[in-house]
SEMIVO-39739 format. One record per atom (N, C-alpha, C): residue in one letter; x, y, z. Coordinates in steps of 0.001 Angstrom, whole numbers, padded with zeros to 6 digits, always signed. Layout:
AXYZ ...
! end
This chain:
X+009343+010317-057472 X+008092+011071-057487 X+007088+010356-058377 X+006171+010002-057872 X+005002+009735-058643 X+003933+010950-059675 X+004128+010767-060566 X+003022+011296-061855 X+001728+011300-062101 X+001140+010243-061619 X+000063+009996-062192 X-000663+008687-060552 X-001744+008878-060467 X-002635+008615-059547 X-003728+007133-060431 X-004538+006519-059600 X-004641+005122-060528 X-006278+005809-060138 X-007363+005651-061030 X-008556+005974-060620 X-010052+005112-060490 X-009554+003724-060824 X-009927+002371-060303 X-009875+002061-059159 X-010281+001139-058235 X-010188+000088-057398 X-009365-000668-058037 X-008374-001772-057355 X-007638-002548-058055 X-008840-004019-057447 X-008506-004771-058534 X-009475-006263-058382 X-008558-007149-057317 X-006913-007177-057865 X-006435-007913-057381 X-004531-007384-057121 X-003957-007465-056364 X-002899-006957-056455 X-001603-008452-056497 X-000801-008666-057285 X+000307-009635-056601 X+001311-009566-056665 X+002109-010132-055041 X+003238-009072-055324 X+004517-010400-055409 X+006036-010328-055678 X+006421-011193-056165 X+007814-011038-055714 X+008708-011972-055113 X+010737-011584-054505 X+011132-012033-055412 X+011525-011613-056934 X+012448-012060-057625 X+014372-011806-057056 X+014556-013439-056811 X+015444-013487-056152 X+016291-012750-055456 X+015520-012004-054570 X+015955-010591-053746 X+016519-009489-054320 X+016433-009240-055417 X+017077-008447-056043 X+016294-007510-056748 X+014338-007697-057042 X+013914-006672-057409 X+012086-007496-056742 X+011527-006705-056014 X+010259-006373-056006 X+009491-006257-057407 X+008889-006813-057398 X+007381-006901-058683 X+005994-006898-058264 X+005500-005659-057949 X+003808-005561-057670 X+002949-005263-058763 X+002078-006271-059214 X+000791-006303-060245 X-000038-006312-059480 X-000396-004680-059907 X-002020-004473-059412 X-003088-004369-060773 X-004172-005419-060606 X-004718-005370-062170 X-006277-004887-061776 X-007017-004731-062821 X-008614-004453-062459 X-009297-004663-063897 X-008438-005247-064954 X-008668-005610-066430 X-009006-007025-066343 X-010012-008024-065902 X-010524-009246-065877 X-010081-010352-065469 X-010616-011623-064990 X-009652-012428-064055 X-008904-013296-064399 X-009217-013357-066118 X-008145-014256-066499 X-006919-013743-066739 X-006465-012462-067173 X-005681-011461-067021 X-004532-011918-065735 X-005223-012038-064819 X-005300-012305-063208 X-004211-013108-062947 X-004881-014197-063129 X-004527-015648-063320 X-003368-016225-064033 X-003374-015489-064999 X-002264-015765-066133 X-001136-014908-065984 X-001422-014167-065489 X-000398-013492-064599 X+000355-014190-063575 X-000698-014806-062621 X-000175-015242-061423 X+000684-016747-061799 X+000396-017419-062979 X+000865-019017-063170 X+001987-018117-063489 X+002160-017439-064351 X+003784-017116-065180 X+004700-016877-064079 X+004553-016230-062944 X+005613-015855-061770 X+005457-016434-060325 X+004569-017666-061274 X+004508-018202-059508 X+005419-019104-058930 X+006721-018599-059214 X+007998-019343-058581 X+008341-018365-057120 X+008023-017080-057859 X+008385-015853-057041 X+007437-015485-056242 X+006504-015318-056311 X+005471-015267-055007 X+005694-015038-054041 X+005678-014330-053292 X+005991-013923-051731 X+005715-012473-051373 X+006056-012560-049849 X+005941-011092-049708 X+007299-010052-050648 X+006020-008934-050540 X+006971-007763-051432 X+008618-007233-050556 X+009325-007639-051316 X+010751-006998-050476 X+011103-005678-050257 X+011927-005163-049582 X+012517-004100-049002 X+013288-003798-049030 X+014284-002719-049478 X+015383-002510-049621 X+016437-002724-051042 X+015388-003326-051580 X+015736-003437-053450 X+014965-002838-054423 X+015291-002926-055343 X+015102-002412-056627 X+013380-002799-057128 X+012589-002380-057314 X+011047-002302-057162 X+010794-002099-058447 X+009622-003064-059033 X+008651-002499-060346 X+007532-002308-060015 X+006111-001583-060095 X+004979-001527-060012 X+004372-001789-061331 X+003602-002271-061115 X+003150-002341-062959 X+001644-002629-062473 X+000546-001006-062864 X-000398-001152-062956 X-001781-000811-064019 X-002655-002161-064006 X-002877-002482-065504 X-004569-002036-065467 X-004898-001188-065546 X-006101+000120-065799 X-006326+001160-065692 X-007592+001833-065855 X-007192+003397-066131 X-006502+004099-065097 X-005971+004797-065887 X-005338+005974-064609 X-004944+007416-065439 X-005102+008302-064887 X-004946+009466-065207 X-003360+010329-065075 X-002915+010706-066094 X-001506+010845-066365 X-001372+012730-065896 X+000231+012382-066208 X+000411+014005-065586 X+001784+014132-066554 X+001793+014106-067722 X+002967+014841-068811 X+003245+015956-069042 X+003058+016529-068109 X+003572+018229-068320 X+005073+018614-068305 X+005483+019412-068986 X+006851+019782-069040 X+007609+018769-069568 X+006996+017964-070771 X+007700+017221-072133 X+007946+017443-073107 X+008865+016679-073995 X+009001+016970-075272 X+008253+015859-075757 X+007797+016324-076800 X+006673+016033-077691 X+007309+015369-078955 X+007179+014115-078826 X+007760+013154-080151 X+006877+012511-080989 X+007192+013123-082876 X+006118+011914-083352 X+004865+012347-082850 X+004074+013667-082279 X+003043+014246-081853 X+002345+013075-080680 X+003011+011505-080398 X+002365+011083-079489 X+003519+010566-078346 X+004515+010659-078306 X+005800+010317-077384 X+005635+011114-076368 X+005796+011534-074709 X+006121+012508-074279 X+007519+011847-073443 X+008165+012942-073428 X+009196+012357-072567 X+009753+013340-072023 X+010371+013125-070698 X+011002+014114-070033 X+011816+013513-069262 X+012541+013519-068393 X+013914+012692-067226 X+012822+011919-066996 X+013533+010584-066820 X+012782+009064-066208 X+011649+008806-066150 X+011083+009783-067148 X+009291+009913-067663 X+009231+009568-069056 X+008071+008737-069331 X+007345+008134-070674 X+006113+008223-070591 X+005470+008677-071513 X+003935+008902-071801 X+003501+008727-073187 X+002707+007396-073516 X+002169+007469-075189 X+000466+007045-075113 X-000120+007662-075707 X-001516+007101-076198 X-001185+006569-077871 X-001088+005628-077777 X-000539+004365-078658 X-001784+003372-079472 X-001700+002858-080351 X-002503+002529-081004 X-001635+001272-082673 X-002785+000010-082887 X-002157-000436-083938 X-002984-001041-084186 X-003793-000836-085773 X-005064-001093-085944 X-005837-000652-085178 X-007262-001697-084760 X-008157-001461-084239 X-007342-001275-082417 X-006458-002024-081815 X-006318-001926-080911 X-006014-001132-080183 X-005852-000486-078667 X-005437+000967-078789 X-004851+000881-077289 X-004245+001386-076942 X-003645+001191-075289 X-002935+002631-074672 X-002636+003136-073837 X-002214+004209-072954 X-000873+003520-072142 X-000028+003909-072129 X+001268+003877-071497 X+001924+004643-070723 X+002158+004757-069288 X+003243+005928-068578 X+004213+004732-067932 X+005138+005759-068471 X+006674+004981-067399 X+007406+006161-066877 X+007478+005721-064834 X+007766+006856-064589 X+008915+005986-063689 X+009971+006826-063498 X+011400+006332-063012 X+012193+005295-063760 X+012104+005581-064694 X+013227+004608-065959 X+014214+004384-065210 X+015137+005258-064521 X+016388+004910-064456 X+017043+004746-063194 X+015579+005129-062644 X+015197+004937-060792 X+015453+003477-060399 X+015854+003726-058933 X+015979+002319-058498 X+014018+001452-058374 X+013086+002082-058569 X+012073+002347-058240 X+011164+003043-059678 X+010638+002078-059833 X+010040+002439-061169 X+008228+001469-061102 X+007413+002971-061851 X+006315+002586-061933 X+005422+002441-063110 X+005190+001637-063840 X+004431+001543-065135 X+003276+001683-064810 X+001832+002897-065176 X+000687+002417-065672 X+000574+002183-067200 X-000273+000968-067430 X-000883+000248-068452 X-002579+000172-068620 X-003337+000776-069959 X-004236+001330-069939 X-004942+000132-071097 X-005127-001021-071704 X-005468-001505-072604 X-006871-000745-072970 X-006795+000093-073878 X-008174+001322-074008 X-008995-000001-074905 X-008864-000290-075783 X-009600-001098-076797 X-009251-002171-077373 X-008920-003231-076815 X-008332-004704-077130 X-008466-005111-078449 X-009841-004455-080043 X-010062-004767-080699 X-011596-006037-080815 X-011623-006616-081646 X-012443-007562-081975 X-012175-008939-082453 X-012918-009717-082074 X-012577-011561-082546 X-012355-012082-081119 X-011365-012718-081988 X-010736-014457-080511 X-009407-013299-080412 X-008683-012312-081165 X-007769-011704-081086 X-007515-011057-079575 X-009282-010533-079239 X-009320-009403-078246 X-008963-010013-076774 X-009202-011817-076772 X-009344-012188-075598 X-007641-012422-075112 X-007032-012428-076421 X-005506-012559-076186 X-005049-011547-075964 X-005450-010768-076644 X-004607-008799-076294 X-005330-008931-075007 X-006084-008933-074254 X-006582-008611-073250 X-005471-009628-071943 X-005515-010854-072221 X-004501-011726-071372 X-003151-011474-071764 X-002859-010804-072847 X-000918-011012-072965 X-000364-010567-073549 X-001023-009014-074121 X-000689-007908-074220 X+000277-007145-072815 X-000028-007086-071643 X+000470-006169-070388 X+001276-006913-070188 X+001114-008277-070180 X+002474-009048-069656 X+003470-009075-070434 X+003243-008556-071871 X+004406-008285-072925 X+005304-006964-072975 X+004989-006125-072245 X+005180-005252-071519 X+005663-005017-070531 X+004826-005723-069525 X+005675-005951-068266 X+006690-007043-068292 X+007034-008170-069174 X+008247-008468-069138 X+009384-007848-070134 X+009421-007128-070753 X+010289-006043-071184 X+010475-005330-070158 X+010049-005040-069123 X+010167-003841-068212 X+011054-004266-066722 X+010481-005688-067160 X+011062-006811-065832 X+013025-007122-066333 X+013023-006929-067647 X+014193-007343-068216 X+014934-006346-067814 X+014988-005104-067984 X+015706-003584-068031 X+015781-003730-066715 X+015084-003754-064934 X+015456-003577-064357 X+016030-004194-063242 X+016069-005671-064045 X+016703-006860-063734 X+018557-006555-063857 X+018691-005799-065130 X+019823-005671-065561 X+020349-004703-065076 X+019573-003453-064371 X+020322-002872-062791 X+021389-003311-062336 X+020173-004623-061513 X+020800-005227-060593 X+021682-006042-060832 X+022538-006052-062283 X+023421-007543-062460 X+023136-008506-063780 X+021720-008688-063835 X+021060-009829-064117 X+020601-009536-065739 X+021333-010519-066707 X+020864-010505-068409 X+019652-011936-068029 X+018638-011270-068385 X+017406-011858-068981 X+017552-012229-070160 X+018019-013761-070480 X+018696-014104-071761 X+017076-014959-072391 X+016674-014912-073477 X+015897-015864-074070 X+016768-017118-074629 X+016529-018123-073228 X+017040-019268-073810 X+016357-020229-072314 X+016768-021418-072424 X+016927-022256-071853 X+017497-023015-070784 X+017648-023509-069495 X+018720-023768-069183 X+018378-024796-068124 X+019584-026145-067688 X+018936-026840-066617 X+020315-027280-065940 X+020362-027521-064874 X+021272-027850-063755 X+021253-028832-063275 X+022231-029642-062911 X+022817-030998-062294 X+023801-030686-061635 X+024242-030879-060280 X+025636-031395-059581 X+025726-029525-059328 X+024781-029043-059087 X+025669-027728-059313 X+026114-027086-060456 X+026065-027690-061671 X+026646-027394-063067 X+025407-026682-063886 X+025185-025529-064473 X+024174-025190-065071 X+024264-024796-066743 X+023689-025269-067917 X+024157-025248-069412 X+022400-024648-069782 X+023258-023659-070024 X+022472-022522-071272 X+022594-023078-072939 X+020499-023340-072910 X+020580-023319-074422 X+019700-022320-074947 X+020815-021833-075702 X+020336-020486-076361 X+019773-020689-077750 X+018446-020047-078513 X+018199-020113-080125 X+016921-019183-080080 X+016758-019520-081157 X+015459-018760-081590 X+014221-020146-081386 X+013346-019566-081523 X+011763-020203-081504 X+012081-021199-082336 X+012052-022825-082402 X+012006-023619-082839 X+013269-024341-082926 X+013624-023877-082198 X+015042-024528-082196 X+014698-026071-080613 X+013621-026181-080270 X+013419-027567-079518 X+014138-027443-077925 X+014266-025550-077394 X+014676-025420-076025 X+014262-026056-075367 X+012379-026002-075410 X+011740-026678-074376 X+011647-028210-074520 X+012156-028737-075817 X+012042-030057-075810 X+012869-031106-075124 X+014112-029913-075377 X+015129-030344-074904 X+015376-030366-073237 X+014834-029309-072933 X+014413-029497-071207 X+013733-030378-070701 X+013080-030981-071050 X+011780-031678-070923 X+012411-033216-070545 X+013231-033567-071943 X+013777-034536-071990 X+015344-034527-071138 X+015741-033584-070924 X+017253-033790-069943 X+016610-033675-068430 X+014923-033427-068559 X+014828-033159-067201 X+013980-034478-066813 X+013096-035138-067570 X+012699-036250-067918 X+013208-037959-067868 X+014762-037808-068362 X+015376-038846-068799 X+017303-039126-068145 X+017290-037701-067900 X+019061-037949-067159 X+019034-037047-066060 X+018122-036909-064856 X+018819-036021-063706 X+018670-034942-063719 X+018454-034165-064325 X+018466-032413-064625 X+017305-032197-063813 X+017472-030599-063258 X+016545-029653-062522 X+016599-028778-063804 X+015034-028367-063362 X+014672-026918-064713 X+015219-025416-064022 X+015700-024550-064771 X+015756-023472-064252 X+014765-022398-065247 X+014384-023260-066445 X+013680-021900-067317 X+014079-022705-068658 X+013256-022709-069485 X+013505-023570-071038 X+012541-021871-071844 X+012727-020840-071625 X+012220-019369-072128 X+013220-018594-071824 X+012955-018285-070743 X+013974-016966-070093 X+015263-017725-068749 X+016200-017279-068944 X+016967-017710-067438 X+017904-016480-067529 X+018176-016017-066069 X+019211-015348-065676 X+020267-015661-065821 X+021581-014815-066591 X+022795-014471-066677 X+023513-013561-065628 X+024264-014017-064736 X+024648-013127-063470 X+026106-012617-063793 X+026363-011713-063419 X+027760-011187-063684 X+028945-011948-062952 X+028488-012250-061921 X+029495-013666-061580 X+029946-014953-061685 X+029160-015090-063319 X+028865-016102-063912 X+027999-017276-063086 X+026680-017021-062657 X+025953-017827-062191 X+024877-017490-063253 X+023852-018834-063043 X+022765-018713-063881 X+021666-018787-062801 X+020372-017989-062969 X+019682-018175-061767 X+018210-018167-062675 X+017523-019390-062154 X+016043-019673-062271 X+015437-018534-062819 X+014728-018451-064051 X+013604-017720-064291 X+012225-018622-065148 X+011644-019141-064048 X+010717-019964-064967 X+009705-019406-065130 X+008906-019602-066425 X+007894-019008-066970 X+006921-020338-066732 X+005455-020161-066383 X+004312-021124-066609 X+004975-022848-066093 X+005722-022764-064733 X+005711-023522-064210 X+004897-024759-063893 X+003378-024343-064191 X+002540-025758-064214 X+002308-026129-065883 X+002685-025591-066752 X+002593-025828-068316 X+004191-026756-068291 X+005274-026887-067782 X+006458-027350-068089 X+006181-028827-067764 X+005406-028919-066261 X+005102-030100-065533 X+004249-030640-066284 X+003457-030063-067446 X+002222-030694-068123 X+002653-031562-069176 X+003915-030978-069618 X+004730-030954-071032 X+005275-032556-070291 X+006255-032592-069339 X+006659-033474-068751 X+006299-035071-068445 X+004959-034820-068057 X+003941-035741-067787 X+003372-036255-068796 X+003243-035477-070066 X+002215-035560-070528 X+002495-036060-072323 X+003579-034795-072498 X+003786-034698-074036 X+004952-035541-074596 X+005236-036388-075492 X+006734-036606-076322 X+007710-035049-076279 X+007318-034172-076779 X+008358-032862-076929 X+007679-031690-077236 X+007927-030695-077814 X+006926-029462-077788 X+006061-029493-078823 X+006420-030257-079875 X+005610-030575-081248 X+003871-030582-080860 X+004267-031267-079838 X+002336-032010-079439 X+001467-030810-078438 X+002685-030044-078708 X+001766-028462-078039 X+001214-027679-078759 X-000323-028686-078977 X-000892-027591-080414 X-002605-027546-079254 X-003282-027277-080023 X-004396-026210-079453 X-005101-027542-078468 X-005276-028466-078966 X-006126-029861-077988 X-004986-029624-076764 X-003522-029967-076706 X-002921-030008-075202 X-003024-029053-074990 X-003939-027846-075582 X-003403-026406-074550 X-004627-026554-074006 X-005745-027262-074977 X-006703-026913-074299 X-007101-027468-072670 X-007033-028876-073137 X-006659-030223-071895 X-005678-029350-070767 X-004548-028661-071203 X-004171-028411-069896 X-004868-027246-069499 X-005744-026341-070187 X-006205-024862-069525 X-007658-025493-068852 X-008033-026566-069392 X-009426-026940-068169 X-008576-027713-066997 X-007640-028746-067104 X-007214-028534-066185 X-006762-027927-065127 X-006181-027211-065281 X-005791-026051-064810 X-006707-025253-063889 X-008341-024754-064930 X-009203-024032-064028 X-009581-024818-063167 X-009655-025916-063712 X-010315-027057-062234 X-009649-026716-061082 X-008735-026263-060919 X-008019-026917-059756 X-007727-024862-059548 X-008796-024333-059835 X-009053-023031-059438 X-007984-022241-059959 X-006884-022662-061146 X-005889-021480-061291 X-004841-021964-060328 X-004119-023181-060001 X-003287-023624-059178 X-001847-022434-059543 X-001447-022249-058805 X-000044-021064-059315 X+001222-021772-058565 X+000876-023215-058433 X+002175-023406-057835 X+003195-023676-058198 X+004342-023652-057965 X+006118-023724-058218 X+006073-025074-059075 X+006652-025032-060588 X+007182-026477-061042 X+008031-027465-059744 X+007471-028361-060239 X+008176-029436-059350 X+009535-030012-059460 X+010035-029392-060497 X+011448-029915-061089 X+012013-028748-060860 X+011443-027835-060411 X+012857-026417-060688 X+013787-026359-059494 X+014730-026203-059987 X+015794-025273-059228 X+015902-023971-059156 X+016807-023447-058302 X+016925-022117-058276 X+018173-021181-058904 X+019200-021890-059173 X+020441-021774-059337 X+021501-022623-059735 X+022608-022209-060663 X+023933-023197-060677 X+025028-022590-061178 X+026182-023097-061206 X+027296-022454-061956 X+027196-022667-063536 X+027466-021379-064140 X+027688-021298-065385 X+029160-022536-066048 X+028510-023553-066356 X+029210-024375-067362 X+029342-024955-068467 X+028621-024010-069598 X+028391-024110-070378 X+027671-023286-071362 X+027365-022933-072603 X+026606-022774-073214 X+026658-022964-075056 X+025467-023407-075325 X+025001-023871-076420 X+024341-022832-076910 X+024459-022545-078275 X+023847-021834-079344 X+023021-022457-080294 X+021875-022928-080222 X+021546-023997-081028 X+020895-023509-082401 X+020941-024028-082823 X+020582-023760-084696 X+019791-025110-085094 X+018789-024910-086066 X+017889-026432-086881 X+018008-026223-088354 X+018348-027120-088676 X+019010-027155-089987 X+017547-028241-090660 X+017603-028158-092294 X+016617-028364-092588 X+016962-030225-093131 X+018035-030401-092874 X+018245-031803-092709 X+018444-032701-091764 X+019107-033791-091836 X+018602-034355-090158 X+020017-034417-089030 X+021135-033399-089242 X+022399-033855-089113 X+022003-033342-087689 X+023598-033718-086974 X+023908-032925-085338 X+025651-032744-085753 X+025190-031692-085906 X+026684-030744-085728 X+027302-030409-084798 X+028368-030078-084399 X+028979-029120-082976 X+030081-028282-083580 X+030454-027112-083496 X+031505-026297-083615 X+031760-025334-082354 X+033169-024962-082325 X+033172-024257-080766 X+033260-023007-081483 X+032166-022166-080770 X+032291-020415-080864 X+033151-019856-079893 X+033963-019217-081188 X+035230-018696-080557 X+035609-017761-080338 X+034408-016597-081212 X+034508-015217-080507 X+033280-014592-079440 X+033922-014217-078391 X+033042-013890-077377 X+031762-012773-077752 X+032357-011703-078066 X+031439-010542-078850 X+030392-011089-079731 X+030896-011600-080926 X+029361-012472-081494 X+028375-013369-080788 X+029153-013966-079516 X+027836-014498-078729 X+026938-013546-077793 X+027964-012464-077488 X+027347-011709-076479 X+025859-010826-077656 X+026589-010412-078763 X+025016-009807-079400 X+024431-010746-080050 X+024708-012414-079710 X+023706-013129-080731 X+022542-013041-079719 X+023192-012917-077927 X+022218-013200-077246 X+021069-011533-077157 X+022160-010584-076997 X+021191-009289-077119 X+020467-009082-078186 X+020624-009537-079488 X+019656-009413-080739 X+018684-010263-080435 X+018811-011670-079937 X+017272-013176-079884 X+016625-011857-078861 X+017252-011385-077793 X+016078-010699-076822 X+015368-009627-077813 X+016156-008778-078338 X+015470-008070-079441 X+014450-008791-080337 X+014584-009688-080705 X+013612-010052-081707 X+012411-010517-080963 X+012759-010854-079567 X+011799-011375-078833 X+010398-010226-078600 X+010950-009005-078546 X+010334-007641-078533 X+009549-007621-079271 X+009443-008187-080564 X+008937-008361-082001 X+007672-009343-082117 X+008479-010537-082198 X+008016-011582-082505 X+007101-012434-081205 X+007092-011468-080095 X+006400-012187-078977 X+004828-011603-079573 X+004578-011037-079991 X+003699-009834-080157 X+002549-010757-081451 X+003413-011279-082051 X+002434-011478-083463 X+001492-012157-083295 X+001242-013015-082605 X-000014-013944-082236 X-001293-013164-081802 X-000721-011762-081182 X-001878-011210-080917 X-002314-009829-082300 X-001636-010348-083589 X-001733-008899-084257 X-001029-008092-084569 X-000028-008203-083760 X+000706-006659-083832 X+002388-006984-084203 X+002563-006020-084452 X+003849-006253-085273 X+004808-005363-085096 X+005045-004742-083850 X+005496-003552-083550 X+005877-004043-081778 X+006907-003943-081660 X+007770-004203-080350 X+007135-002679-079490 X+006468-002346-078712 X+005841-001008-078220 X+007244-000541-077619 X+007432-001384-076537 X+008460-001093-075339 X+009814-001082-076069 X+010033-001404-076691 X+011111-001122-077217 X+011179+000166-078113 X+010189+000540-079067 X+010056+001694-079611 X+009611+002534-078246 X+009476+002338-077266 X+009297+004073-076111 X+010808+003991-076254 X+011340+003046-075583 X+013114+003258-075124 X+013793+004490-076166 X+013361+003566-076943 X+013958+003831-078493 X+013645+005896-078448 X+012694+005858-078364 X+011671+007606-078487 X+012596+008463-077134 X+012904+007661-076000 X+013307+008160-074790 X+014782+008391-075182 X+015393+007908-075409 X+016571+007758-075926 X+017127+009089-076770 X+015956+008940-077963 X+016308+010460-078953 X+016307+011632-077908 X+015785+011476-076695 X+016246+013477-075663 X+017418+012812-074867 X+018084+011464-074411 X+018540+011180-073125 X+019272+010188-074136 X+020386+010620-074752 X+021097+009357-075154 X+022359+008808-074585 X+022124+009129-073329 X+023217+008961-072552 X+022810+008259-071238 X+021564+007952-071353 X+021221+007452-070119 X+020918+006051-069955 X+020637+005197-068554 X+020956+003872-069091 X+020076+003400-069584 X+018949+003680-069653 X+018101+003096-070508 X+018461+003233-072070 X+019231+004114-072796 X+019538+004779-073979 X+020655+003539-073884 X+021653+003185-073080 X+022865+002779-072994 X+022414+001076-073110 X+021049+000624-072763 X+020991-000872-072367 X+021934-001956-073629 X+021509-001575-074647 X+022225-002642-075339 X+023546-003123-075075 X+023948-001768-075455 X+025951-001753-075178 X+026231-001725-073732 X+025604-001926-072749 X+026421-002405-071386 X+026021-003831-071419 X+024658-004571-071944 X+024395-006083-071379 X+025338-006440-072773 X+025768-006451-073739 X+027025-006821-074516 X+028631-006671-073937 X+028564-005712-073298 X+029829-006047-072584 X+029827-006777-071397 X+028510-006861-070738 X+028590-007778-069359 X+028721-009146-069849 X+027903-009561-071183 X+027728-010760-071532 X+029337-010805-072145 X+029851-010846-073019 X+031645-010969-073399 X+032258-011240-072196 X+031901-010734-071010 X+032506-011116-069979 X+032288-012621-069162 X+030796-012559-069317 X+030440-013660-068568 X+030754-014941-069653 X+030559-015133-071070 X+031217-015315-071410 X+032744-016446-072577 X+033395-015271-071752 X+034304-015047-072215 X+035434-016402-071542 X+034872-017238-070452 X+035646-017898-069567 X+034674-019336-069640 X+034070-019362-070702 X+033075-020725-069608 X+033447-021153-071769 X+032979-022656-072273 X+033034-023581-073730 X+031253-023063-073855 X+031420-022291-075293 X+030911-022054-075489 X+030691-023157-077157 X+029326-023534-077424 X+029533-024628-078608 X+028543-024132-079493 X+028580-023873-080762 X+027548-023837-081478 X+026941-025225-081788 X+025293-025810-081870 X+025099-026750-081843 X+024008-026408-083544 X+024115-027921-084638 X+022679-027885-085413 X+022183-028769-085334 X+020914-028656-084705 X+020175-030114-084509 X+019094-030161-086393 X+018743-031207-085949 X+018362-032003-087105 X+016858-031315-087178 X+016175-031278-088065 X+014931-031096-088435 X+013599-031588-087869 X+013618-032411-087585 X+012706-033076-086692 X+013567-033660-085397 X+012782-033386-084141 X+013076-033542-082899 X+012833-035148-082323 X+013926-035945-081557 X+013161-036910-081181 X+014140-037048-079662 X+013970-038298-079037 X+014752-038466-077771 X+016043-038687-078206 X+016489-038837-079027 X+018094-039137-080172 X+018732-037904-079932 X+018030-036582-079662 X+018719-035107-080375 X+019146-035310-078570 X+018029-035267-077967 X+018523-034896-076160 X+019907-035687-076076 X+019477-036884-076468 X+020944-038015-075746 X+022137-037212-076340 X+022494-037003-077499 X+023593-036528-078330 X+023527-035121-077580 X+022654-034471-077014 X+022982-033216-076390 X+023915-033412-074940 X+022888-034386-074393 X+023127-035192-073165 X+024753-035740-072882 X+025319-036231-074049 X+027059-036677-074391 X+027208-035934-074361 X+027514-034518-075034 X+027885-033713-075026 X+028121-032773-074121 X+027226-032606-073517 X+027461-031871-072158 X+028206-032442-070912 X+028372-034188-071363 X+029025-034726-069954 X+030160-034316-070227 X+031078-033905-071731 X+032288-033759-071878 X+032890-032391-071354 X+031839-031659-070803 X+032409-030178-070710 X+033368-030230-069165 
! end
């Protein structure tokens, strides 16, 4: 059942087959770079909208809500069965939120950005604010269907696919760049990649023409400071907002491997094998957690939203799967696993083509 009615024209709608397994329609009417930046991040998936699977709507302007018959959290939470409603706010910025079918095969987000704030801040809350949102929202109902939305890395050869997992600075994308650059490798995602319960890893690339830029263009991620972003974002408009598919990606491979990588503040390369399954499975559910966090700060804010609704939904429904997400993608992950060499890796402090090769050995031994 739908809640709430949209009371805009939409500017632009796009709809997206993440690997048949869930429908993604963005309908926006919040400005065209909004648009755009939308459309580069998922333009692997592009296509017509599917049928017969698991569906997100996610639409990003006003719309008029219908919270009746909620409980009232924190005087701004509403919640009721597979319903979320907040008029939300942090600082100057201020935004409107409904989530209706949480636990539905079929779920619809409106997103209201009421007041983006002031500065160079507003033009970023305005571009990547909703998409911070809508990929939290993309994660939960990914994991429906099977699928851990892991923050990490990952690239494929021969069929063989090796997950590198860390936090921000740990040289994921450098390291893609260069195994995809220098020995054979297809990209599947150096951000996000799918974890499948049948131990497959499946493509999730983010900003597919930014990887190819990196490729072409950069030594490693170091030289991704504001001049290459800029060089590649006029590029980019030139060529009208190109949204097409990286040229190196793949779609898929078998799980054979995974790396935990760590940067140590000296220049060593370590390897140790992680040997309990459970600590990898929540090292990977905590990096997504922090990701909730720490994706956020560039624009201001310091407060994971989507994770605090869950969190609010949870206190009436703690039994439901949205209440349940942590502790089922920890036991799916122990499973997945639980069967494949798992290595803790510490790379050295500064990044060069030395760290890939020694990654590069390493992985031929698995």
């Amino acid at each position: 059942m739908t809640f709430s009615r949209a009371v805009h024209k939409l500017d632009r709608v796009l709809n997206y087959n993440i690997h048949g397994v869930l429908g993604l329609r963005v309908s926006l009417v919040q400005g065209s770079l909004v648009s755009r930046l939308g459309s580069l991040r998922y333009a692997s998936f592009r296509g017509p909208f599917p049928t017969g699977v698991r569906s997100l709507t996610f639409k990003c302007g006003p719309f008029e809500r219908d919270a009746g018959g909620c409980w009232v959290i924190d005087r701004r939470y509403f919640v009721r069965e597979n319903y979320f409603y907040s008029e939300d706010r942090e600082g100057c910025c201020s935004w409107r939120i409904e989530l209706d079918g949480l636990d539905n095969d079929h779920t619809t987000i409106n997103f209201h950005l009421v007041n983006p704030g002031r500065g160079y801040r507003r033009i970023y809350r305005e571009a990547f604010l909703p998409g911070a949102v809508l990929l939290s929202a993309i994660n939960r109902k990914l994991f429906q269907a099977g699928l851990f939305l892991a923050h990490a890395g990952a690239i494929v050869r021969g069929g063989k696919a090796y997950v590198l997992a860390g936090r921000a600075g740990c040289f994921k994308t450098s390291l893609c760049v260069d195994l995809v650059r220098h020995f054979g490798f297809r990209w599947l995602g150096d951000d996000r990649v799918l974890l499948a319960q049948q131990g497959d890893v499946w493509s999730f690339p983010n900003f597919g023409a930014v990887f190819d830029y990196m490729v072409d263009h950069l030594a490693d991620e170091t030289q991704w400071g504001l001049g290459a972003r800029l060089r590649f974002l006029v590029n980019w408009w030139r060529r009208r907002g190109d949204d097409a598919p990286s040229r190196h990606e793949a779609r898929t491979g078998r799980l054979a491997g995974l790396f935990l990588l760590n940067r140590s503040s000296e220049n060593g390369f370590t390897v140790s094998p992680a040997v309990d399954a459970g600590r990898v499975a929540r090292a990977l559910v905590v990096s997504n957690l922090l990701e909730e966090f720490k994706g956020l700060e560039g624009l201001g804010l310091s407060t994971g939203p989507f994770y605090r609704y869950l969190t609010a939904y949870s206190l009436v429904y703690p039994g439901s799967p949205a209440a349940c997400f942590e502790a089922a993608a920890e036991r799916m992950l122990r499973e997945i696993v639980g069967g494949i060499p798992v290595l803790e890796v510490t790379l050295p402090y500064r990044y060069s083509l030395a760290t890939a090769e020694k990654l590069h050995a390493l992985l031929e031994t698995l």
